[in-house]
MARZA-616883 format. One record per residue (C-alpha): residue number from 1; residue in one letter; x, z, y. Coordinates in nm, 2 decimals. Each point is the difference from the previous one (the first is absolute). Layout:
N
(NUM; "A"; (X; Z; Y))
...
This chain:
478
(1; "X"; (8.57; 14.67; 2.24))
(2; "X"; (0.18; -0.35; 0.01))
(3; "X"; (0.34; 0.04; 0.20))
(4; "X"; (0.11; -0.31; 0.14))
(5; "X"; (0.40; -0.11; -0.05))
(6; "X"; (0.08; -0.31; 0.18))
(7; "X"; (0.31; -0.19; -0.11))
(8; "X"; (0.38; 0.09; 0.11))
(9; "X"; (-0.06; -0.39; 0.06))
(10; "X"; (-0.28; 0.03; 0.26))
(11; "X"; (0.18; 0.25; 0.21))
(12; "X"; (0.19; -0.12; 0.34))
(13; "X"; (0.39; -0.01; -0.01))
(14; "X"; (0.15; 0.22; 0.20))
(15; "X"; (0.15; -0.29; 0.17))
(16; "X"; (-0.35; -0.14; 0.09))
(17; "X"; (-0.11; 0.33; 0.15))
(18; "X"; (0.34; -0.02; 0.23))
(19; "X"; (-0.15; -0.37; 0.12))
(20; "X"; (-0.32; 0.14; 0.07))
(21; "X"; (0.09; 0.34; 0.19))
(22; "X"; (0.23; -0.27; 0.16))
(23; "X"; (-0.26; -0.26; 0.08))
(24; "X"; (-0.25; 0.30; 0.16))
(25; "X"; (0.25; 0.15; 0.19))
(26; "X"; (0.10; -0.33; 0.14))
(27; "X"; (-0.37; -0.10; 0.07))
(28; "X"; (-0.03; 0.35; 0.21))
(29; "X"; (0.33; -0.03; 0.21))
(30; "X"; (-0.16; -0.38; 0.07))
(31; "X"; (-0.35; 0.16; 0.12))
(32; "X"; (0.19; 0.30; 0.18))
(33; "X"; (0.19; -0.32; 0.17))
(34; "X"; (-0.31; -0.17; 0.07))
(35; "X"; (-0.19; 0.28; 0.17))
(36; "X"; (0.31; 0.12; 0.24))
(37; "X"; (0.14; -0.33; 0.10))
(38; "X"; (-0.05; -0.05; 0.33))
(39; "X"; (-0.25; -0.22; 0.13))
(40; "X"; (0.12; -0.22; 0.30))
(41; "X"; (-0.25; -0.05; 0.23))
(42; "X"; (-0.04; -0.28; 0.22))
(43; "X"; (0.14; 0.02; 0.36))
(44; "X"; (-0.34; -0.24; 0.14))
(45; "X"; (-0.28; -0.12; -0.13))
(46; "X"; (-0.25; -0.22; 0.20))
(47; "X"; (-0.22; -0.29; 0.03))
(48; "X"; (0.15; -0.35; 0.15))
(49; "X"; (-0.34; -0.22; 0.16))
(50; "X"; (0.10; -0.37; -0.09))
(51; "X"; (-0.23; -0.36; 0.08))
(52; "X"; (-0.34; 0.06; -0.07))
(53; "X"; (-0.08; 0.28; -0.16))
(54; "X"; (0.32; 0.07; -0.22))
(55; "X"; (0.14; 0.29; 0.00))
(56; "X"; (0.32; 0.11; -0.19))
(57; "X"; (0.13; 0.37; -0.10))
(58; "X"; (0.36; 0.08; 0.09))
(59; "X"; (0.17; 0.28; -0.11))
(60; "X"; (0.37; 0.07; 0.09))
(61; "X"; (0.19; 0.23; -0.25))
(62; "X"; (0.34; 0.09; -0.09))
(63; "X"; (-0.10; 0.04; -0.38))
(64; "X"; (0.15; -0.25; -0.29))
(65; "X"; (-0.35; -0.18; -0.06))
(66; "X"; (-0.28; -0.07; 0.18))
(67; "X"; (-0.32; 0.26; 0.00))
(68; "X"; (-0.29; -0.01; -0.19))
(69; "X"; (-0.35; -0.12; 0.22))
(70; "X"; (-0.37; 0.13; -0.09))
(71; "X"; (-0.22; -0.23; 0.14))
(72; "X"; (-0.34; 0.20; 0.00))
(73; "X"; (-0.06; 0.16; -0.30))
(74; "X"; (0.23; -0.25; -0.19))
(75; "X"; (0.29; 0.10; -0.21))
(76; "X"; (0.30; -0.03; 0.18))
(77; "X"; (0.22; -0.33; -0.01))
(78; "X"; (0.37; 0.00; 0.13))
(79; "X"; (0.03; -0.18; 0.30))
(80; "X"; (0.23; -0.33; 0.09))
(81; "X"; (0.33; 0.02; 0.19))
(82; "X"; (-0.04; -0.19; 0.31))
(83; "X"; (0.42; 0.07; 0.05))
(84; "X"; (0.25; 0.19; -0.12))
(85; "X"; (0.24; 0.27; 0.14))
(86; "X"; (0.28; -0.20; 0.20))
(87; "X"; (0.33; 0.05; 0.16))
(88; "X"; (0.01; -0.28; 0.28))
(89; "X"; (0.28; -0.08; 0.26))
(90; "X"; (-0.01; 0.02; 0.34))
(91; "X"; (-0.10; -0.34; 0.18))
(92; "X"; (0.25; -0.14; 0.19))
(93; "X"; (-0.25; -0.11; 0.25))
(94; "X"; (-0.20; 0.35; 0.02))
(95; "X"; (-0.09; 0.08; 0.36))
(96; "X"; (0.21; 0.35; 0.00))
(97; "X"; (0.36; -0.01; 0.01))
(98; "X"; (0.06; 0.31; -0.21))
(99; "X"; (-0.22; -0.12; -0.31))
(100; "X"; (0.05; 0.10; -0.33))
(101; "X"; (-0.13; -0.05; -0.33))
(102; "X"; (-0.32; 0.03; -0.07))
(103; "X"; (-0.09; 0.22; -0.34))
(104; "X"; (-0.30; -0.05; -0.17))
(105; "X"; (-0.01; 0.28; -0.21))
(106; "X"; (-0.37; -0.01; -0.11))
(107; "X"; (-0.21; -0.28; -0.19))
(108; "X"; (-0.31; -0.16; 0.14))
(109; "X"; (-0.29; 0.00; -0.26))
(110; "X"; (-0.33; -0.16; 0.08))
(111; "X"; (-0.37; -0.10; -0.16))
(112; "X"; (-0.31; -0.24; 0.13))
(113; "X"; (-0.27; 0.19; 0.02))
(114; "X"; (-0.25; -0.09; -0.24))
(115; "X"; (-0.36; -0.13; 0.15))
(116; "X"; (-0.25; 0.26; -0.03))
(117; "X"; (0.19; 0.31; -0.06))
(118; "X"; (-0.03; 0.23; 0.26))
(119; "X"; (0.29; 0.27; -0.01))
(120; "X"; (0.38; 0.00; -0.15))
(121; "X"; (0.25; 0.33; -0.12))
(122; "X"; (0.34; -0.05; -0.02))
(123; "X"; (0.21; 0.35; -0.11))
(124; "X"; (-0.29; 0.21; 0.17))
(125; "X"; (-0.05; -0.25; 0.34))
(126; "X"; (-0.32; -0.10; -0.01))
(127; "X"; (-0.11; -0.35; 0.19))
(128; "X"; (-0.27; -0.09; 0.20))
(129; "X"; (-0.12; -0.36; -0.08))
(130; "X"; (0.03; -0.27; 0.23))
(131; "X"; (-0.38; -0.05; 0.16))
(132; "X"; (-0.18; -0.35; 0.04))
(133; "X"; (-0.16; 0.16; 0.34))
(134; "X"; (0.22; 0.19; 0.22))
(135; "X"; (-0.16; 0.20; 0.24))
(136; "X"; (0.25; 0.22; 0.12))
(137; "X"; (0.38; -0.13; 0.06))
(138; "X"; (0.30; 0.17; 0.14))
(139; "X"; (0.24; -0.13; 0.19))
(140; "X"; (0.37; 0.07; 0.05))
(141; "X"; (0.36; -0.17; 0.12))
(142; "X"; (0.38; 0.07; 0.03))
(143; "X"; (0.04; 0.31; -0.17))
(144; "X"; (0.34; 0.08; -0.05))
(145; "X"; (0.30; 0.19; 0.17))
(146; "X"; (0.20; -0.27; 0.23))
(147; "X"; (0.32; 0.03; -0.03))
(148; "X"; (0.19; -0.29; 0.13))
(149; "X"; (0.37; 0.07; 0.08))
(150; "X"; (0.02; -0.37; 0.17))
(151; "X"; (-0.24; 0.11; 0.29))
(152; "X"; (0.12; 0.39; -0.05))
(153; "X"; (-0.33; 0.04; -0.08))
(154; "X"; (-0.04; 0.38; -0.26))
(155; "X"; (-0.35; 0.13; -0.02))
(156; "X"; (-0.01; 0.35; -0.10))
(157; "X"; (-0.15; -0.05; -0.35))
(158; "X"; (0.05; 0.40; -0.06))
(159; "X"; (-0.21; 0.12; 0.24))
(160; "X"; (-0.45; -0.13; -0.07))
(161; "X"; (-0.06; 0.02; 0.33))
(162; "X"; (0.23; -0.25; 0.10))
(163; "X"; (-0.02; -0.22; -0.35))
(164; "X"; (-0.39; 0.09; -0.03))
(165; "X"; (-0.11; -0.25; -0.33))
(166; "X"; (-0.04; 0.25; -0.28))
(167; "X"; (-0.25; 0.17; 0.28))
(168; "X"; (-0.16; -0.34; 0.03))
(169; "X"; (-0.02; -0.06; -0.37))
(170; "X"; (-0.15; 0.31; -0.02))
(171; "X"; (-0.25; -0.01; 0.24))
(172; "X"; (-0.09; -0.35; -0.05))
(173; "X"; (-0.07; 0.08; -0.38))
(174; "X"; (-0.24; 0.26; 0.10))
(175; "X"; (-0.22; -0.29; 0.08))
(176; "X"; (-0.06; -0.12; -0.30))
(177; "X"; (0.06; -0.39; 0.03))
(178; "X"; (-0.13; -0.29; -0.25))
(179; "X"; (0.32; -0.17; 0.16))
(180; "X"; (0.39; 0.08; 0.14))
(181; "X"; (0.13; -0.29; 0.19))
(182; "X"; (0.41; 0.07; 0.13))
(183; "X"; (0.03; -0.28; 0.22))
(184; "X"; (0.43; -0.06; -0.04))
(185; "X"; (0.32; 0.21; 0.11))
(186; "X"; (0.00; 0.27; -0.29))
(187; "X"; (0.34; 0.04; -0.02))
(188; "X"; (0.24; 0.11; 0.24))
(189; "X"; (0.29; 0.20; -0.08))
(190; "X"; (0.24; -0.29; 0.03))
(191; "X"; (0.31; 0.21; 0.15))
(192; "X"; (0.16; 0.34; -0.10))
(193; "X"; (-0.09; 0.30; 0.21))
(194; "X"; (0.30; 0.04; 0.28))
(195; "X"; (0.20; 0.31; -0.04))
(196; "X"; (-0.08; 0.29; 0.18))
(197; "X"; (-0.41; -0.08; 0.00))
(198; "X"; (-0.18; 0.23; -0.17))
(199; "X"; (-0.34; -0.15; 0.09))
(200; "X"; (0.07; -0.26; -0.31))
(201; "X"; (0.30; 0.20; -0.18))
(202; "X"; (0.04; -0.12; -0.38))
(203; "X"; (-0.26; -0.19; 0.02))
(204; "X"; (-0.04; -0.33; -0.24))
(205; "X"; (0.04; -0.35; 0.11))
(206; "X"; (0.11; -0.38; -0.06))
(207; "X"; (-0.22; -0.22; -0.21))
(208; "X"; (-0.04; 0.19; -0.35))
(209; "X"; (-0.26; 0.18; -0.17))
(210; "X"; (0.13; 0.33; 0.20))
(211; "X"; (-0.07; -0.09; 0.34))
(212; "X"; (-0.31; -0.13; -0.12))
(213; "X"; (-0.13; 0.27; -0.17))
(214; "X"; (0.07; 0.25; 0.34))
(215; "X"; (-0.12; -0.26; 0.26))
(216; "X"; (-0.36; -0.09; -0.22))
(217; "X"; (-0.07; 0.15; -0.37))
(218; "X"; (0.07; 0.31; 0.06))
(219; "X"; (-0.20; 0.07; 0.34))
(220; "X"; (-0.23; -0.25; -0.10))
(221; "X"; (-0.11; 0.17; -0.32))
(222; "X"; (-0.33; 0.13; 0.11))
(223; "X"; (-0.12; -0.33; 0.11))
(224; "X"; (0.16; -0.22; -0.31))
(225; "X"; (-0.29; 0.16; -0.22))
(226; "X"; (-0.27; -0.04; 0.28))
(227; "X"; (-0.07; -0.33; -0.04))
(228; "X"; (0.14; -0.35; -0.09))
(229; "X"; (0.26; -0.18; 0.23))
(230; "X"; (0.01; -0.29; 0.24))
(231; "X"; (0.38; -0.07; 0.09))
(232; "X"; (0.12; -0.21; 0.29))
(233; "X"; (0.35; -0.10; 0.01))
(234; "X"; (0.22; 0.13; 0.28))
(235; "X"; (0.31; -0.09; 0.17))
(236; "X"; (0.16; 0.29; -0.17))
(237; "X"; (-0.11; -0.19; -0.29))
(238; "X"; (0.20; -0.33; 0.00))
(239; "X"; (0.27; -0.12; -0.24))
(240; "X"; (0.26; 0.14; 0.22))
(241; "X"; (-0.13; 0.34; 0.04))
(242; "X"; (-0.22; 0.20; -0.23))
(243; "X"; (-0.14; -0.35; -0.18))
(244; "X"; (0.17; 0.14; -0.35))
(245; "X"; (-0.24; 0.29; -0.03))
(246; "X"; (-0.29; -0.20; 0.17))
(247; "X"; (-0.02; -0.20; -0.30))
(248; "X"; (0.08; 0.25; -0.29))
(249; "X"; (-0.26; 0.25; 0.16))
(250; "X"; (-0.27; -0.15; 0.25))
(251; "X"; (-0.10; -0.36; -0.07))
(252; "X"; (-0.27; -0.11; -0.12))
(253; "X"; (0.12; -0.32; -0.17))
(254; "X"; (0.16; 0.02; -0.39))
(255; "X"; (0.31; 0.10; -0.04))
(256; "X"; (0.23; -0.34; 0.07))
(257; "X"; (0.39; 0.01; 0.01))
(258; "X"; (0.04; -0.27; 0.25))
(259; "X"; (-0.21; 0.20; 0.25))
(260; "X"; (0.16; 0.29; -0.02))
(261; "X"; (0.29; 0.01; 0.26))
(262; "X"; (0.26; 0.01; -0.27))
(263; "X"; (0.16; -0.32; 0.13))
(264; "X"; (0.04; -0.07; 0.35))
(265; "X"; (-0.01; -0.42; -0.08))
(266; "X"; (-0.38; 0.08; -0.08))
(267; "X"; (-0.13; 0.17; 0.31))
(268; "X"; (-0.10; -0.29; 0.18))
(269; "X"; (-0.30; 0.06; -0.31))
(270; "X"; (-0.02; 0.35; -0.03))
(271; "X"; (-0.01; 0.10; 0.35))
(272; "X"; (-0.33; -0.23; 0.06))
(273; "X"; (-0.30; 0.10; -0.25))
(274; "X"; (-0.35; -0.19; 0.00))
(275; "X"; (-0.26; 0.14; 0.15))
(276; "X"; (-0.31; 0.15; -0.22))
(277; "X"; (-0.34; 0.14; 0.05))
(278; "X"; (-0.11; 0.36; -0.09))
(279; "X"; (-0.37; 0.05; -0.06))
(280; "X"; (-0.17; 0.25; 0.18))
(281; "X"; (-0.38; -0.10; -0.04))
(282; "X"; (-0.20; -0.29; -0.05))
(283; "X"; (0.03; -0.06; 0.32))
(284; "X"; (0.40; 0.09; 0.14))
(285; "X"; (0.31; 0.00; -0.07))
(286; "X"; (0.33; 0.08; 0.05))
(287; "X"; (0.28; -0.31; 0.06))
(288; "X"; (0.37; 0.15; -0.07))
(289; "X"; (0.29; -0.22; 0.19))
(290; "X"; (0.35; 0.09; -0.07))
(291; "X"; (0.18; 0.00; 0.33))
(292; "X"; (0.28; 0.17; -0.07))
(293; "X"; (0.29; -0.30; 0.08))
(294; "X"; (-0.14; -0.10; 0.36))
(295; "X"; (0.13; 0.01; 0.35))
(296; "X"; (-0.05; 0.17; 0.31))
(297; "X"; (0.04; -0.35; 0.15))
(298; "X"; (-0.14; -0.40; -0.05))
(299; "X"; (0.06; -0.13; -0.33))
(300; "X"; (0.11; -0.42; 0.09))
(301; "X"; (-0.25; -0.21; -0.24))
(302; "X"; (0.36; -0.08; -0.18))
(303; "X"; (0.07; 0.38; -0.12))
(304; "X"; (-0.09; 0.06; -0.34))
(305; "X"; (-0.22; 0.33; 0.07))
(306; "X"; (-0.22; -0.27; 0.25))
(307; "X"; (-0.05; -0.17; -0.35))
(308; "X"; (-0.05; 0.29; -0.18))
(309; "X"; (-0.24; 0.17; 0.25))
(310; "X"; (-0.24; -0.35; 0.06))
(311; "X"; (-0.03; -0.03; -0.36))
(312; "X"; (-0.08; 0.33; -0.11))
(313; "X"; (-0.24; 0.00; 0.35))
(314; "X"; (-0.15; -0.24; -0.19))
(315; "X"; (-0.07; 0.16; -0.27))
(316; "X"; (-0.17; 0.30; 0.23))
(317; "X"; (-0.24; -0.30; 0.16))
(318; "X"; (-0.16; -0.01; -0.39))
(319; "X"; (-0.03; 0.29; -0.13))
(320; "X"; (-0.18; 0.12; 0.34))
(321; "X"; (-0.26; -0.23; -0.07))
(322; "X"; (-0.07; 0.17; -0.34))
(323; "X"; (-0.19; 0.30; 0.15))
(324; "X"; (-0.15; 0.02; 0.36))
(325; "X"; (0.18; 0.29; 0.12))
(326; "X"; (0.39; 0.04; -0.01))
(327; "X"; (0.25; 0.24; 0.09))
(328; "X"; (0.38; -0.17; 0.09))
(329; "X"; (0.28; 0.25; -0.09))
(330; "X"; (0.35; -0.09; 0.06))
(331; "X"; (0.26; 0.27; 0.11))
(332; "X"; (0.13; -0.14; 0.33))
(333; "X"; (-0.30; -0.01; 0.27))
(334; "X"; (-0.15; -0.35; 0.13))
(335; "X"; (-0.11; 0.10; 0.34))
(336; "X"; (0.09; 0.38; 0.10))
(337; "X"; (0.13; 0.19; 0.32))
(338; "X"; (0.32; 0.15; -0.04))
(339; "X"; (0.19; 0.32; 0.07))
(340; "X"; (0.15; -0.07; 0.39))
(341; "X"; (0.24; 0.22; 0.23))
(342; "X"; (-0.27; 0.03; 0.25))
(343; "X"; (-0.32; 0.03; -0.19))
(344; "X"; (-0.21; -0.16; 0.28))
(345; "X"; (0.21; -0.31; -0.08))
(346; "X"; (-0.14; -0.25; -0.27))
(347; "X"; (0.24; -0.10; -0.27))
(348; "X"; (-0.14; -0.22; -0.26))
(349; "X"; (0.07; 0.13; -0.31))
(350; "X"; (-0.10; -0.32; -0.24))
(351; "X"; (0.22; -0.17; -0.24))
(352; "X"; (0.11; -0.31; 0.15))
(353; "X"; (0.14; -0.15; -0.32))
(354; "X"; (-0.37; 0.01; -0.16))
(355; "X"; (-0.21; -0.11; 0.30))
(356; "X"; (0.17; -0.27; 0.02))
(357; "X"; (-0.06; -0.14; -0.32))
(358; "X"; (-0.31; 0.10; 0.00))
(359; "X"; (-0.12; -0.15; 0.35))
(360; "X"; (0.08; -0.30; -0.15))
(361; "X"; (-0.28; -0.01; -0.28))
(362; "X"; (-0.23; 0.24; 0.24))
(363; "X"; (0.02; -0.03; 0.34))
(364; "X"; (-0.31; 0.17; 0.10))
(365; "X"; (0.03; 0.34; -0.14))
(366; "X"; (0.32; -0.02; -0.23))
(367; "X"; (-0.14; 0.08; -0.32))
(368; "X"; (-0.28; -0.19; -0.20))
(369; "X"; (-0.37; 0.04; 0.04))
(370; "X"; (-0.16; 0.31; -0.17))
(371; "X"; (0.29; 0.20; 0.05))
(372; "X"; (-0.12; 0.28; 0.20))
(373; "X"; (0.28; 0.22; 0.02))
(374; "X"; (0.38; 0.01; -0.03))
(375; "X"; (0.13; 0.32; -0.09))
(376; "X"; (0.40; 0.04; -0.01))
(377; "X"; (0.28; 0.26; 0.06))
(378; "X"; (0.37; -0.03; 0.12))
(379; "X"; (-0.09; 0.13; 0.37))
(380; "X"; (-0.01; 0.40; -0.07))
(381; "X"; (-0.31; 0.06; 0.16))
(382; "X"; (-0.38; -0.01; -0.02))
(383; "X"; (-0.17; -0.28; 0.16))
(384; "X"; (-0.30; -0.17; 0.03))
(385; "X"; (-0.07; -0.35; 0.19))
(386; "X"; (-0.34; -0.21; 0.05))
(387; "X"; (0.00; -0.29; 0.15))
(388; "X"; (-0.21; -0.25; 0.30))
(389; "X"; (0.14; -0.29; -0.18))
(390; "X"; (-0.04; -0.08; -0.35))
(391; "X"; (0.25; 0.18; -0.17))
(392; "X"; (-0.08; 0.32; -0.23))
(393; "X"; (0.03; 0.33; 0.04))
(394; "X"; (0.36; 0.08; -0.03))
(395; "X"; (0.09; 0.36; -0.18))
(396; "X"; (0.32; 0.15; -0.03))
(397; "X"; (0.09; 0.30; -0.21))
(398; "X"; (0.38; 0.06; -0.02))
(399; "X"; (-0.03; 0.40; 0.09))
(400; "X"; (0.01; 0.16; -0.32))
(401; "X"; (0.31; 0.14; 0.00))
(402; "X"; (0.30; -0.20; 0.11))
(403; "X"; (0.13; 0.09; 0.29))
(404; "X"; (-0.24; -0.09; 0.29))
(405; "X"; (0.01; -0.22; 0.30))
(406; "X"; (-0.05; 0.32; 0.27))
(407; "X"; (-0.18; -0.18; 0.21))
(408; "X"; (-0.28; -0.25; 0.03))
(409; "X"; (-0.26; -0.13; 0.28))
(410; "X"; (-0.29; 0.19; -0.04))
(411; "X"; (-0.19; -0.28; 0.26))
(412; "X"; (0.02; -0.35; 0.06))
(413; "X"; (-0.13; -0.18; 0.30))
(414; "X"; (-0.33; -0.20; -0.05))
(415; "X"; (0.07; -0.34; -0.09))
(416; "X"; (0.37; 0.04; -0.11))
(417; "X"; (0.15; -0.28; -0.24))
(418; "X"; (0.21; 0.01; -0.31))
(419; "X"; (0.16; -0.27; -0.12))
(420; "X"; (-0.13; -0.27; 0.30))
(421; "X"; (-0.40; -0.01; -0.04))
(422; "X"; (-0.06; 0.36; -0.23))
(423; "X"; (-0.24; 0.16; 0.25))
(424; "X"; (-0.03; 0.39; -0.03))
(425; "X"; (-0.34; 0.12; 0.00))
(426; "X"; (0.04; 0.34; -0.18))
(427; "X"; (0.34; 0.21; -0.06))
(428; "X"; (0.05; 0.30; -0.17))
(429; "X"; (0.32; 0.19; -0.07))
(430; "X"; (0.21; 0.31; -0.14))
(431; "X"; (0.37; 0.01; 0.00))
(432; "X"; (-0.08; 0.32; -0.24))
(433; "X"; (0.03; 0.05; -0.39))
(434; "X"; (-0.27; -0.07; -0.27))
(435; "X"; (-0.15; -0.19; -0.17))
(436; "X"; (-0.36; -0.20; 0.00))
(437; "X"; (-0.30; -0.07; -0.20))
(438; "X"; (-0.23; -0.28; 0.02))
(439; "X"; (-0.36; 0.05; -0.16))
(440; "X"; (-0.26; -0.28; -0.08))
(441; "X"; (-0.31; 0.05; 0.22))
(442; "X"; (-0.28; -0.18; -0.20))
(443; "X"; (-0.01; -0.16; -0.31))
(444; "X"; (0.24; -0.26; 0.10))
(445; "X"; (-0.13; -0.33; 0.13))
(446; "X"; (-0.01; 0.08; 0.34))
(447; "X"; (0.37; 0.07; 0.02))
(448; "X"; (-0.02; 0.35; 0.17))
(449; "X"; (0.30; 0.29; -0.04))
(450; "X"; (0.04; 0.26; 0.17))
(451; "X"; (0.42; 0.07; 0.08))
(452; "X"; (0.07; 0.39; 0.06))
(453; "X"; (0.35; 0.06; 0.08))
(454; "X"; (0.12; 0.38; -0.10))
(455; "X"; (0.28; 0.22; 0.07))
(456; "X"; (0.24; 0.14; -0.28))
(457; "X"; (-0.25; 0.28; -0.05))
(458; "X"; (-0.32; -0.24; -0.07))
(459; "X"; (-0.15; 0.07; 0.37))
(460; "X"; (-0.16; -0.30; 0.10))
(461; "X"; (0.16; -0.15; 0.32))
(462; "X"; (-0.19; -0.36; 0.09))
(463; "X"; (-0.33; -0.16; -0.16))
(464; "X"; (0.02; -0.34; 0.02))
(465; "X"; (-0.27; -0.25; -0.12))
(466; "X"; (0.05; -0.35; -0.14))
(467; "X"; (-0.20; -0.26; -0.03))
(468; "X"; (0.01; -0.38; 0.09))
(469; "X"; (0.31; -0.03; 0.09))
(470; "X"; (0.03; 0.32; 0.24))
(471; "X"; (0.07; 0.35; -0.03))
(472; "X"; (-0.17; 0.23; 0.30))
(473; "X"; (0.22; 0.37; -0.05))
(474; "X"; (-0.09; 0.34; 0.18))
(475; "X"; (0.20; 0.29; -0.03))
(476; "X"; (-0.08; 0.24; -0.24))
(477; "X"; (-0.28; 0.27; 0.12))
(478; "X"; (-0.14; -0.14; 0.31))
């Protein structure tokens, strides 16, 4: 037998065996490293509706880097910062007294959804794609705790029955929308909690990412995955007020510095947005205006929100005429009846800085032909309007969570006028909390819905039909 001797030359050095137990045991503390390091998951992740059909991913997240996306079946690609973490100063001009700093401890991370693909995972959230013909849509408005020290307004955001939203978000997810429109006021912890209240004790507030996470994400959570979102800007939502976190979270637009509410010289920009269309079938759409920076009284033709209003009315006149059917959403009502101290009083509750720009471009009905509804928050009830005259049906959806109004008519006289020549013809009302859903009818070119307002629980409360123009609403059950 043949014994094999290799060379003293051909065995390892003692120091090269060192480097290599070195090199493995180095290698295994990396992979221990690896498999225990904790994964930071995102704090939201949900699906911003844009113009058209564009739709953008948003993910919010206190980790180092943006997440990785799997579009489909795809491998996943990282996605883009839309802005980073911030520490901004209090405005000077903020509509609170007792501002503070506003921390923006997480990033905003965001992708276009590719044509075609019809699902996204980010870390375990899995996305619904946005849907060229939405059937089903829900509907929802000023959603957060008010707390307001300058009217001594403190909601008691610690107890759900009297801050209801994550019960509406959870009831409204159960059914199943193609579509989630908020239409403005999402924030509203402006003021710290007064001493001695325990119905909002250590609770969160100002205009960082705190507040926001406890008055929306958080409650919101079940609905964020649900569906895509159509977002209106609110009051709440201007420069001086929660306009920071509007932009870093919920608008639709690219990220752009100058619109941001960083620098008070550049609100007379950033607190006016252009209008845009959302598609919701071949035949309607939805027409997003950004009212956040009007007035509860006459704009003079020399102001510079009279300016900004005509124009971007103008813009509204043009892209109603690219689909027959339209829906008008802007967060402060046109026509609408509003809360009174003697409920069999009328009080009109329309805003007078937006009517009267607009009567002067639309006399008739306020709003451009082939607009067949308005739908709008900022009065915290639910409300529905058809009209003798011209106008269209007037919606209004701001009960889903901040505190309510109390009271509202339940009746109104035959003939009764909003607004000079609006003519009632059919009212419907709930000072109650919920939310509502409005469903397509047909196949679309008829312009049918049919508007069910529910309760907090998902009980249907008022069926309301739409179509040319009017809305005819029956309570729920009869």
């Amino acid at each position: 037998m043949t014994t094999l001797k290799l060379s003293r030359h051909l065995w390892p050095s003692r120091s090269s065996i060192v480097l290599l137990l070195s090199l493995a045991s180095a290698h295994a503390a990396l992979a221990t490293v690896l498999d225990t390091a904790p994964i930071v998951a995102p704090d939201a992740v949900f699906t911003v509706q844009g113009e058209g059909q564009r739709a953008v991913v948003r993910v919010l997240t206190h980790a180092d880097s943006c997440p990785g996306i799997s579009w489909g079946s795809k491998p996943s690609e990282v996605m883009s910062l839309r802005v980073a973490a911030a520490t901004l100063p209090a405005r000077q001009d903020a509509v609170q007294a007792d501002s503070k700093p506003a921390v923006f401890d997480v990033r905003t991370c965001e992708a276009t959804w590719p044509q075609g693909v019809h699902s996204a995972s980010v870390a375990g959230t899995t996305l619904a794609a946005p849907r060229a013909d939405i059937k089903r849509i829900v509907i929802i408005a000023d959603t957060g705790c008010r707390m307001k020290a300058s009217e001594n307004a403190f909601q008691d955001c610690n107890d759900p029955a009297k801050w209801p939203f994550a019960k509406v978000a959870q009831s409204a997810a159960g059914k199943h929308p193609d579509l989630v429109i908020h239409i403005g006021d999402i924030h509203y912890r402006e003021s710290p909690c007064p001493a001695g209240k325990a119905g909002c004790a250590n609770v969160a507030w100002g205009y960082g990412y705190d507040a926001w996470q406890a008055d929306f994400f958080k409650p919101a959570t079940p609905l964020l995955a649900a569906a895509p979102w159509v977002l209106v800007r609110g009051n709440h939502e201007s420069c001086g007020r929660a306009g920071q976190g509007w932009f870093r979270f919920m608008d639709a637009q690219p990220w752009n510095d100058a619109r941001s509410c960083n620098q008070s010289e550049l609100d007379k920009d950033a607190d006016y947005s252009r209008p845009y269309a959302v598609s919701l079938s071949p035949y309607a759409q939805l027409l997003v205006f950004d009212s956040s920076k009007t007035s509860g009284k006459p704009f003079s033709p020399k102001d510079l929100s009279f300016g900004k209003y005509q124009s971007d009315m103008q813009v509204v006149q043009q892209l109603a005429l690219q689909k027959p059917h339209s829906f008008f959403m802007s967060h402060h009502p046109l026509l609408a009846v509003a809360p009174a101290k003697n409920t069999r009083q009328l009080k009109d509750g329309g805003n007078l800085g937006l009517t009267s720009v607009f009567e002067t471009l639309h006399p008739e009905r306020l709003l451009p032909n082939g607009i067949d509804a308005s739908m709008h928050g900022h009065l915290h009830f639910f409300e529905a309007i058809s009209f003798k005259t011209a106008h269209p049906t007037s919606l209004v959806m701001g009960n889903s969570g901040s505190a309510n109004e109390g009271s509202v008519a339940t009746t109104l006289a035959p003939g009764e006028k909003l607004q000079g020549n609006a003519v009632v013809e059919d009212y419907a009302a709930t000072a109650g909390y919920g939310f509502a859903t409005l469903d397509r009818v047909d196949g679309g070119e008829s312009g049918a819905w049919l508007l069910t307002e529910f309760d907090t629980e998902g009980k249907a409360v008022f069926l309301c039909k739409i179509q040319n123009n009017k809305s005819q609403c029956a309570k729920a059950g009869l």
